[in-house]
Every structure is written in C-alpha cells, then in structure tokens.
N, C-alpha and C positions, 0 to 999 in steps of 0.2 A: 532683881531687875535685869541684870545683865544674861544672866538664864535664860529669863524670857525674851530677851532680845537674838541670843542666839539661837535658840529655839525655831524664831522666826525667818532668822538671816537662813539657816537652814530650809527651811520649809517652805523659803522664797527661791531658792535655788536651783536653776534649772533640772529636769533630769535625764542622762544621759540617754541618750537614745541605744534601744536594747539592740543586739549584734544577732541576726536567726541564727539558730541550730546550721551548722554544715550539713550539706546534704549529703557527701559521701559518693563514693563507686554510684551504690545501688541507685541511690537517688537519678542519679546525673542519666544510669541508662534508661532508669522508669522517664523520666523527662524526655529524654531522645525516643522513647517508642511512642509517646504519646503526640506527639508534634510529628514523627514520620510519619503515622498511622491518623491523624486528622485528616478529613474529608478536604480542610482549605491546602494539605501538602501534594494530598493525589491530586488536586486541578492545576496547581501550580506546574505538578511534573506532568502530567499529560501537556498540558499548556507546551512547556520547554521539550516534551519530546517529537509536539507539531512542529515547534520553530527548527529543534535541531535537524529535523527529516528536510525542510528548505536548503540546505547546500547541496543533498544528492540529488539535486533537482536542477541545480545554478553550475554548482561545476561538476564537470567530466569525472566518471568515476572507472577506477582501475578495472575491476571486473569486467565494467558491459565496455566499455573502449579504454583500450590502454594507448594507442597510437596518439589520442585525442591528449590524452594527460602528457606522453610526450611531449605532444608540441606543443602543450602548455606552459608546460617547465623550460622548454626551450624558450617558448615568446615572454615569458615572463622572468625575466634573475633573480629578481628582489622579492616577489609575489610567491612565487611557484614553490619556492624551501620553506615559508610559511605554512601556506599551504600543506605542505608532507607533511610537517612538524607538526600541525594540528588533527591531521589525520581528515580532511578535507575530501581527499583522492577516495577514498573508502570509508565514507560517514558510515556504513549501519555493522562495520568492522571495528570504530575506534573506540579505544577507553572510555570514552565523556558520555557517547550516545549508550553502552554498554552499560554504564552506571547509571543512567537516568531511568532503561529499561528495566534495569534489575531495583529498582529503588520505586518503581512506579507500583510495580509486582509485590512487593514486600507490604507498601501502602495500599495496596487492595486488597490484600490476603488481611492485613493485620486492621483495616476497618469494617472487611463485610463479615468475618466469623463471630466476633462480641455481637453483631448487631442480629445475626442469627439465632443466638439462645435469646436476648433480650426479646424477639418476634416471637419467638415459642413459646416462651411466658404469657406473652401478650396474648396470642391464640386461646394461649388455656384459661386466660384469666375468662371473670365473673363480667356485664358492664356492669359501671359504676351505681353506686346509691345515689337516688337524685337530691344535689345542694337544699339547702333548707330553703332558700329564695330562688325560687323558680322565676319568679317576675323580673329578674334581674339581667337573664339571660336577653340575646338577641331576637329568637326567636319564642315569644310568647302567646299564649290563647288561651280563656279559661269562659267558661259556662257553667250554670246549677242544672241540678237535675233533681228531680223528686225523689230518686231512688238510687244512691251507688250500684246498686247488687247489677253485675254485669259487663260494669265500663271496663275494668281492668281485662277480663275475659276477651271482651270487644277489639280492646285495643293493643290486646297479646296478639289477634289474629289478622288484624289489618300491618302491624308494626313486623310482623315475619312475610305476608302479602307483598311488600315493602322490603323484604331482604336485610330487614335486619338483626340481627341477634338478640333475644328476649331474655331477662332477667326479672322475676316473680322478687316484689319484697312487701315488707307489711304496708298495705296501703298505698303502694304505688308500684308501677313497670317500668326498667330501665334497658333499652336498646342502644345497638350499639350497630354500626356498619361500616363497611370502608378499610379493610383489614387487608385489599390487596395491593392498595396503595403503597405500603410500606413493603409487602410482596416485590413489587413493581420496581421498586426503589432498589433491594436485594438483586434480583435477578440483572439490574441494568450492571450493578458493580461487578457480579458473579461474570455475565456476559464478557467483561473487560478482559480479566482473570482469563477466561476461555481464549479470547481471542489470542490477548497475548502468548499465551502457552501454544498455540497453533503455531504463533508465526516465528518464535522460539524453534517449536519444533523442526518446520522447517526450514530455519536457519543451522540447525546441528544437522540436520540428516540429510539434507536434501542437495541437490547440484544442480547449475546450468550454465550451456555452453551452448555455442555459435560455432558455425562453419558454414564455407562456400563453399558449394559443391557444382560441376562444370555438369550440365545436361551428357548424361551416355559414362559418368563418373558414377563409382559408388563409392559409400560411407559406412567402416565398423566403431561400433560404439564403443572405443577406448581414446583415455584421454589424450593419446598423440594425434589424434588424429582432427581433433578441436583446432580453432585457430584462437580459443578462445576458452577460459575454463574458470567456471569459480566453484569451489566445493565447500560444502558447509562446513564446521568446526570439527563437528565428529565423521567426517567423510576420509574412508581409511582406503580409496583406491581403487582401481580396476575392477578388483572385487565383488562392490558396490556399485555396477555398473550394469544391467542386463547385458545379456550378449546378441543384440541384437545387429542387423544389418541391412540397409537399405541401398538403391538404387535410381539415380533417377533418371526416369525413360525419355521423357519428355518435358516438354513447359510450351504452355499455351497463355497467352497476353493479349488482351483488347484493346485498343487506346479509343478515347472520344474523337471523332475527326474530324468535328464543325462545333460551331456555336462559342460559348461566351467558356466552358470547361473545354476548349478544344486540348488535347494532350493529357487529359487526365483521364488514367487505368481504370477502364472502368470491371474487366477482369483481370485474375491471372490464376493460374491451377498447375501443379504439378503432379505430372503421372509418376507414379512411386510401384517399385517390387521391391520386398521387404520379407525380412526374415526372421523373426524374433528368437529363433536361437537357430546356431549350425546344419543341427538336422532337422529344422522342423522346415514343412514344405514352404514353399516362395506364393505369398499373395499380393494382390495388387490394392492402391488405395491413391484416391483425386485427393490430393492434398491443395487446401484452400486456406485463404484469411479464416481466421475463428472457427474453423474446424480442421483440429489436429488427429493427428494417428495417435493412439495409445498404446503403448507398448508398455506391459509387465508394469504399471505404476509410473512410467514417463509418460510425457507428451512430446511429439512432434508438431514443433509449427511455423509457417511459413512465413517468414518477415520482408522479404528483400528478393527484388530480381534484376539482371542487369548483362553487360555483356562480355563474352573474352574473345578476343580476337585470337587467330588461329597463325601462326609467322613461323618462319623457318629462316635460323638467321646462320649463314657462312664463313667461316676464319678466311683468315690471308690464305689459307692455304689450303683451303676449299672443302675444309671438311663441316659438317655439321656442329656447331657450337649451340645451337638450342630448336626444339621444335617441338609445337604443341600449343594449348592456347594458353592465356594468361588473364586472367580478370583484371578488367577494369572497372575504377569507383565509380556511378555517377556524381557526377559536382551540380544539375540543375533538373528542372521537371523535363524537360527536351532529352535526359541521360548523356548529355554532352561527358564523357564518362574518360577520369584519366588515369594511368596507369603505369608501369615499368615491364620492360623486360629486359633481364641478364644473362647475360652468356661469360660466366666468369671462366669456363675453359677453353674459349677462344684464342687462337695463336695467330701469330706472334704476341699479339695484343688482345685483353679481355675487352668484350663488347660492352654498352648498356643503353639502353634506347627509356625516353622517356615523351609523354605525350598524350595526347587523345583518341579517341576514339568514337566517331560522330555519326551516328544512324542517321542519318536525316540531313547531308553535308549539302553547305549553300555557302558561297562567296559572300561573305557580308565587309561592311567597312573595315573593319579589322579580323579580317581572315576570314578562315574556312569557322563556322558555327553550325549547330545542328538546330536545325525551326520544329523538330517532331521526333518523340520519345522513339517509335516506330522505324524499323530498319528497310525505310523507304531509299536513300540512296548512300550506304553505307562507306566510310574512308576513315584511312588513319593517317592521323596529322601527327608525326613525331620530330624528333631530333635523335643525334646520335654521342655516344661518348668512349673516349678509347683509352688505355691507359696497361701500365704494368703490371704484369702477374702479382698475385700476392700471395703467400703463404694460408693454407685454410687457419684461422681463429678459434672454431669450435661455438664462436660467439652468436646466437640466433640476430638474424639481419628479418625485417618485416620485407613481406613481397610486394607492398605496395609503396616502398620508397626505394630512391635509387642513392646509395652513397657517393657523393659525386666529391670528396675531398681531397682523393687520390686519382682524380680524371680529368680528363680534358676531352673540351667538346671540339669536334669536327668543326673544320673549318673549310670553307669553297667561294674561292674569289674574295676573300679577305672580308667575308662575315659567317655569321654562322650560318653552320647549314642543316636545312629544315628539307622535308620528305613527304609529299601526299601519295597513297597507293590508296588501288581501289584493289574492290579482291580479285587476285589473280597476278597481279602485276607485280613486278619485283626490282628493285634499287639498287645499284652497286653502292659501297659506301666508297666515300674519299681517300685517297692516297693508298687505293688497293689496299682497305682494309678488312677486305669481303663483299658480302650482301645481303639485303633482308627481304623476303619475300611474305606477302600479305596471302595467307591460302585462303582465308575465310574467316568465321566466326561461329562462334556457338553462346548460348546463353547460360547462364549460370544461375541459382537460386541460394539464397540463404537461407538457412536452416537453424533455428533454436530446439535445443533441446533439456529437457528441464523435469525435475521433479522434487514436489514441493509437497512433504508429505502432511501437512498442518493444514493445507487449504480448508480444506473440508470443515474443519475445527474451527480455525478461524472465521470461515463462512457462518458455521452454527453461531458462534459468539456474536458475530455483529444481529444478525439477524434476530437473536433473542434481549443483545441491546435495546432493538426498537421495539422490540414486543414490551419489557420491560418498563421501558420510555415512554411507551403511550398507558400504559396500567398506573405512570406513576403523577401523568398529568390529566386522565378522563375519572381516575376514581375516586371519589369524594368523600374521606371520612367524616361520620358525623354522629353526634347521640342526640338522641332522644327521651323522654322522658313525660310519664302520663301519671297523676297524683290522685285519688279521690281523699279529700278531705271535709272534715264537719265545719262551719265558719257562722258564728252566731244561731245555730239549730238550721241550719241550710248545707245541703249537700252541693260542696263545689268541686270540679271537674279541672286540673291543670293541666295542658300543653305545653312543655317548652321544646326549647333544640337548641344545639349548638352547634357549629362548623367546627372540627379539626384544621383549617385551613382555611382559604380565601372561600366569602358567602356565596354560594351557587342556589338561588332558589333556595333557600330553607325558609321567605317567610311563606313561600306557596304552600311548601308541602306540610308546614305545622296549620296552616288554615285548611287544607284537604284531609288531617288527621283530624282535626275537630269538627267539621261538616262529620264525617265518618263515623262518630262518636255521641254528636250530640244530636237527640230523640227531637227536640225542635225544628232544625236545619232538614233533618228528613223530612219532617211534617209539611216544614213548608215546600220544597220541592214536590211533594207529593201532590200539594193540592192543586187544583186548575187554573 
C-alpha cells in the first residue's frame, strides 16, 4: 500500500521545467545576422538614418560654414560642448551616423542576395498542380460541356493570351503570372544598395569648397586658395585636384524695381576666362544659377554675389597701411552688407574699421539704411579702432571679423565716433591717427566648387528605386487554374484563381476565362 502511495506522490509531483540547450558563439552570431538582415531592421535604420540627416539641416555644420559654428559655440557655453561631443557640427562625418550607414548597407546586402536565389528558383519552377477543391478558392466558375476534347488546348491559349505561364498536367492546366512583382520588390532593395554605394563613393573621393572671389581677381584651384574646404575620407591633396584656373571678368545683376517682388534678383551671370590646365589655351564661359562650368570632373557654380568696397587707409605717419577692396557680407535682401578692414601695420598704432556698406543709402529713423539691393546711391557707414602693435601669432584670424579685445574705439567729443563717405571722399581719423579714403567698389562672386563622383550612381539608384516601386505595387500575382473532369457521366469544366495578394479584379477575369471557354456563352453571344 504504501508503494502505491508513493508511486503516486511521485507521479503527482510537479515537473521541472526543462533548461534549452545553450546556444553558444555560433548561435548568438546566426541570431545577430538574422535580426540585422530582417526587412523590419533595414526600415528601422533607414527610418533613424532620415532622422539622423535632421541636425545637418537644424544646426550649422563645420564644412559649409565654420564661422557660423563659431559663434555658436561662442553664443551658446552649455549647448555648444554638447553639441561637438556629439558630433552635431559634422553629422554625415560622425561615428553614430557612420554606423547606421554602414549597418543599413550590410542589412541590404545580407536581405536582397538570399532572396535572389529563392527568385531564381521560383523562375525555374513548374506553376503549381491545381488543389483538389477548386470550389473552395475565391475565384470560381464551372460549366458542362458535351465533349472535353479541346477545353484544355483552348484554355492553354487564351491563359498565355493572358500572359501567363502555362503548365500541361493530367486532366487539368495550371498558370501562373505576376513574377515581376517580386522583380520589383528586388530591384527597389538593389536600387538602395546602389544609391548608398554612390554616395559613399562620393563621400571618399570627392571634395568641395567655396571662395570669394573680387570681380578683375582670379582663382587657382589649390586648396590655399579656398576659404573654405571639405575633402572626402580618401582625398590625399593637391594632387587630387585638376589644375585648373579661372578669372573673373565681370558680373552683371538685375534687380526687380516695382511691384509687390520689388528688390528681388531677378538675374545675375558671371563672365568667366578659364584655364583647365597651364598650358591649355584660356576660354570664356556665362557662369549662371544651375548651369555650372565643368572642368576635368568638377563643377563650377555660382552661389552668391555681393559687394567690396575699394578704401585706402593712412598711418599717423602717412604712409599706406592698407589698400584694395575688401568684401563685405550682406546681412538683408536690400545687401545692407557689413564688413572689416585691418591695417594691422599701421604706425604708430594698428588700424581696424568695422561697419557697412549700403547700396542704396537713405536717412531712416535710426540712421543711414539701404531701401534697394542695387548700387543706386552707394556710402559706407563705419567706425574706427586703434590699439597697440602686436607680435604676428601665426594663428589664422577670419576676414570678416574684427578682434576688438586688444582695441579701443575712437573717440570725438566724448562719444564714439562714426564716419559716412561716399566714393571719392576721405576722413581724417581722430587724434592724428591717419585717414581713410573710400575710392570706390567692386563686386565680388562666390564661387562653389565641388566634385562628387557617385552622382551619377546615386542618380541611377534612385531612379531604379521608383522603377522598382511602381513594378512592385502595379503587378499582380496570381494563378490560375482550368480542370476538365467526368462528374456522374457529365463532362465538367472548372475555373478557379487566386490572388497572391490583395483581390484586383480576379472575379472579372475568371468569368471572361469561362465565357472564352465555354461553347454555350459563344452561342449565345452569337445569336441576334
């Protein structure tokens, strides 16, 4: 008795819950390919590499303006060291966005090649044998006929009429179509792959840079001469650079001068001599918006125009301390445009002038402003600042800011003192500290220059994305299938179909296969 009791007590007793097998190294990295390489991991990182591309958009980035991230990090203490630390300043440079790139690529390499052979297969295969219950399907049709001999024949040649893939089996035909759909699906992922590897490439191979260049100035294409330079990853220098050289002759600008756009550009063109290498002869080329010069695989092209005033500024002791013109920025659509000039070998005392520059000058409430982009009544409104020699640094200073920590500003009649000249005219400065004379102005252009050898690549990729995209949302896979069977000593005739996908018309086209098919349906169309 007691046996059987324990017997029981046993065999009432819970049982442990079994422990899996360890997976091991291999396991762990099969598991990690198959989860990078899921179709829901590539949307996710495309997803996160839309969102990450939003800060080179939001904040100032070090390549195309560095001046701007300057005084970012100046305006900002707490914000700004974040910012670098994240690498913010040069998003499509940093670690995080580099990892997401490189992990996007890997997940489209490692989902579109499996799904390649599995397509090839599928190509080669047979369509299928039709289910034993036809009637079961969505799309159905069945009629007698007095005679099989024929329907199958019939309906091998309307079902290829019909574009679809015909399969002969005993007593019935099975078709098959829709094969580009998955085509479509491939080629969109392929496309992805392409793009990215274009804009890869030209993120390794490629450079672009900015410069201002003064009308009657020319420009050789080595990187001192940029004001401005970003070089791709494997960009190894000068070397890399055609030896090209340009000049620019002129610049011509149209502004609007009535109506509700009054002040807005409605032309501008630069006349350009250019040299694509040393000795090759000098031709000329209208440099415009959207159509750029190509040189050797660069492009030239024109982003910006604006003005530099022309000044000749005098030491205490009357010698020359600067002359020539200097650009200035514009700060509004009027080019209300402002600027510096330095005369850091001024004697006794270095000069530094900071201020505007106003095409179009009118007394308004608060000063002299410019009402029109156009160098209708031109004047420079500046101040001045004077201060002790200083030892050269060696330290690159920007030309559009004046370092005023070691200066002091001119003073007359116990405020500061401010300076309007039109051109021609000239200032003495205060306490015989010299003079500055306004000679005139010239205009200046900016200049991008840039070569990005992936475009093209990239361009094909997208553009066989949508080709791809539309193959993988217009083509409809679908089978079909035709039975002749014997059913109580009567010859019957079946139609089915089925959608691979969402139903488009398949009950139309299984009721136009069976009109097509069955000897009645003709009849009666035929008669009157």
């Amino acid at each position: 008795m007691s046996d059987v009791k324990d017997r029981i007590a046993a065999s009432s007793k819970p049982e442990e819950p079994s422990t899996p097998p360890a997976m091991g190294l291999v396991g762990w990295l099969r598991w990690t390919w198959r989860q990078l390489t899921s179709m829901k991991t590539a949307l996710v990182l495309l997803f996160l590499l839309a969102l990450g591309a939003v800060p080179g958009s939001l904040v100032p980035q070090t390549p195309i303006d560095p001046i701007k991230v300057s005084d970012f990090l100046t305006a900002h203490k707490t914000l700004g060291p974040i910012y670098d630390k994240l690498g913010l300043f040069d998003v499509y440079k940093s670690a995080w966005f580099s990892a997401i790139y490189l992990l996007l690529f890997i997940s489209l390499i490692g989902c579109v090649v499996p799904r390649l052979s599995v397509y090839a297969k599928g190509l080669r295969a047979r369509p299928p044998k039709p289910p034993r219950n036809l009637n079961r399907l969505p799309g159905y049709e069945r009629f007698e006929v007095d005679a099989g001999d024929g329907v199958l024949e019939a309906a091998t040649r309307e079902l290829r009429k019909r574009r679809f893939r015909v399969q002969a089996y005993d007593g019935a035909v099975g078709a098959e179509r829709g094969y580009l759909r998955e085509a479509g699906n491939l080629l969109f992922h392929f496309s992805l792959i392409l793009a990215l590897v274009g804009v890869a490439w030209g993120s390794l191979f490629g450079y672009r840079g900015t410069v201002l260049v003064v009308v009657g100035n020319g420009f050789s294409n080595t990187i001192a001469q940029y004001d401005d330079f970003t070089p791709g990853r494997a960009f190894s220098g000068d070397d890399d650079l055609p030896p090209f050289s340009l000049t620019v002759k002129d610049f011509e600008v149209k502004f609007q001068e009535d109506g509700p756009q009054k002040g807005a550009a409605r032309e501008f063109k630069a006349q350009l001599d250019y040299q694509q290498t040393p000795d090759a002869p000098e031709k000329s080329y209208e440099l415009q918006v959207n159509h750029p010069l190509k040189l050797d695989g660069s492009s030239v092209y024109l982003l910006g125009h604006g003005y530099a005033p022309r000044v000749t500024v005098r030491d205490g002791q009357g010698n020359v301390a600067f002359s020539g013109p200097a650009p200035f920025l514009p700060q509004d659509s009027n080019f209300s445009s402002f600027g510096v000039i330095k005369a850091p070998d001024a004697r006794p005392m270095t000069l530094g002038f900071e201020g505007f520059f106003l095409p179009t000058a009118v007394i308004g409430p608060d000063g002299p402003v410019s009402v029109f982009p156009d160098d209708l009544n031109p004047e420079l409104v500046m101040t001045g600042y004077y201060g002790r020699p200083q030892p050269e640094t060696g330290k690159p200073e920007s030309v559009y800011q004046l370092d005023k920590s070691k200066l002091t500003q001119f003073q007359q009649n116990g405020d500061k003192w401010r300076f309007q000249l039109a051109p021609g005219q000239t200032v003495p400065l205060p306490d015989k500290a010299g003079s500055i004379t306004f000679n005139g102005y010239s205009r200046w252009v900016k200049l991008q220059v840039s070569h990005t050898p992936g475009t093209d690549l990239a361009l094909a990729g997208i553009l066989l994305a949508i080709l791809g995209l539309m193959g993988s949302l217009f083509v409809h896979p679908r089978r079909t299938w035709v039975r002749v069977r014997d059913e109580d000593g009567r010859t019957v005739v079946e139609v089915a179909g089925l959608d691979r996908g969402p139903e488009r018309g398949l009950g139309d086209e299984i009721q136009a296969i069976t009109k097509s098919l069955n000897p009645a349906s003709r009849k009666t169309e035929e008669q009157p």
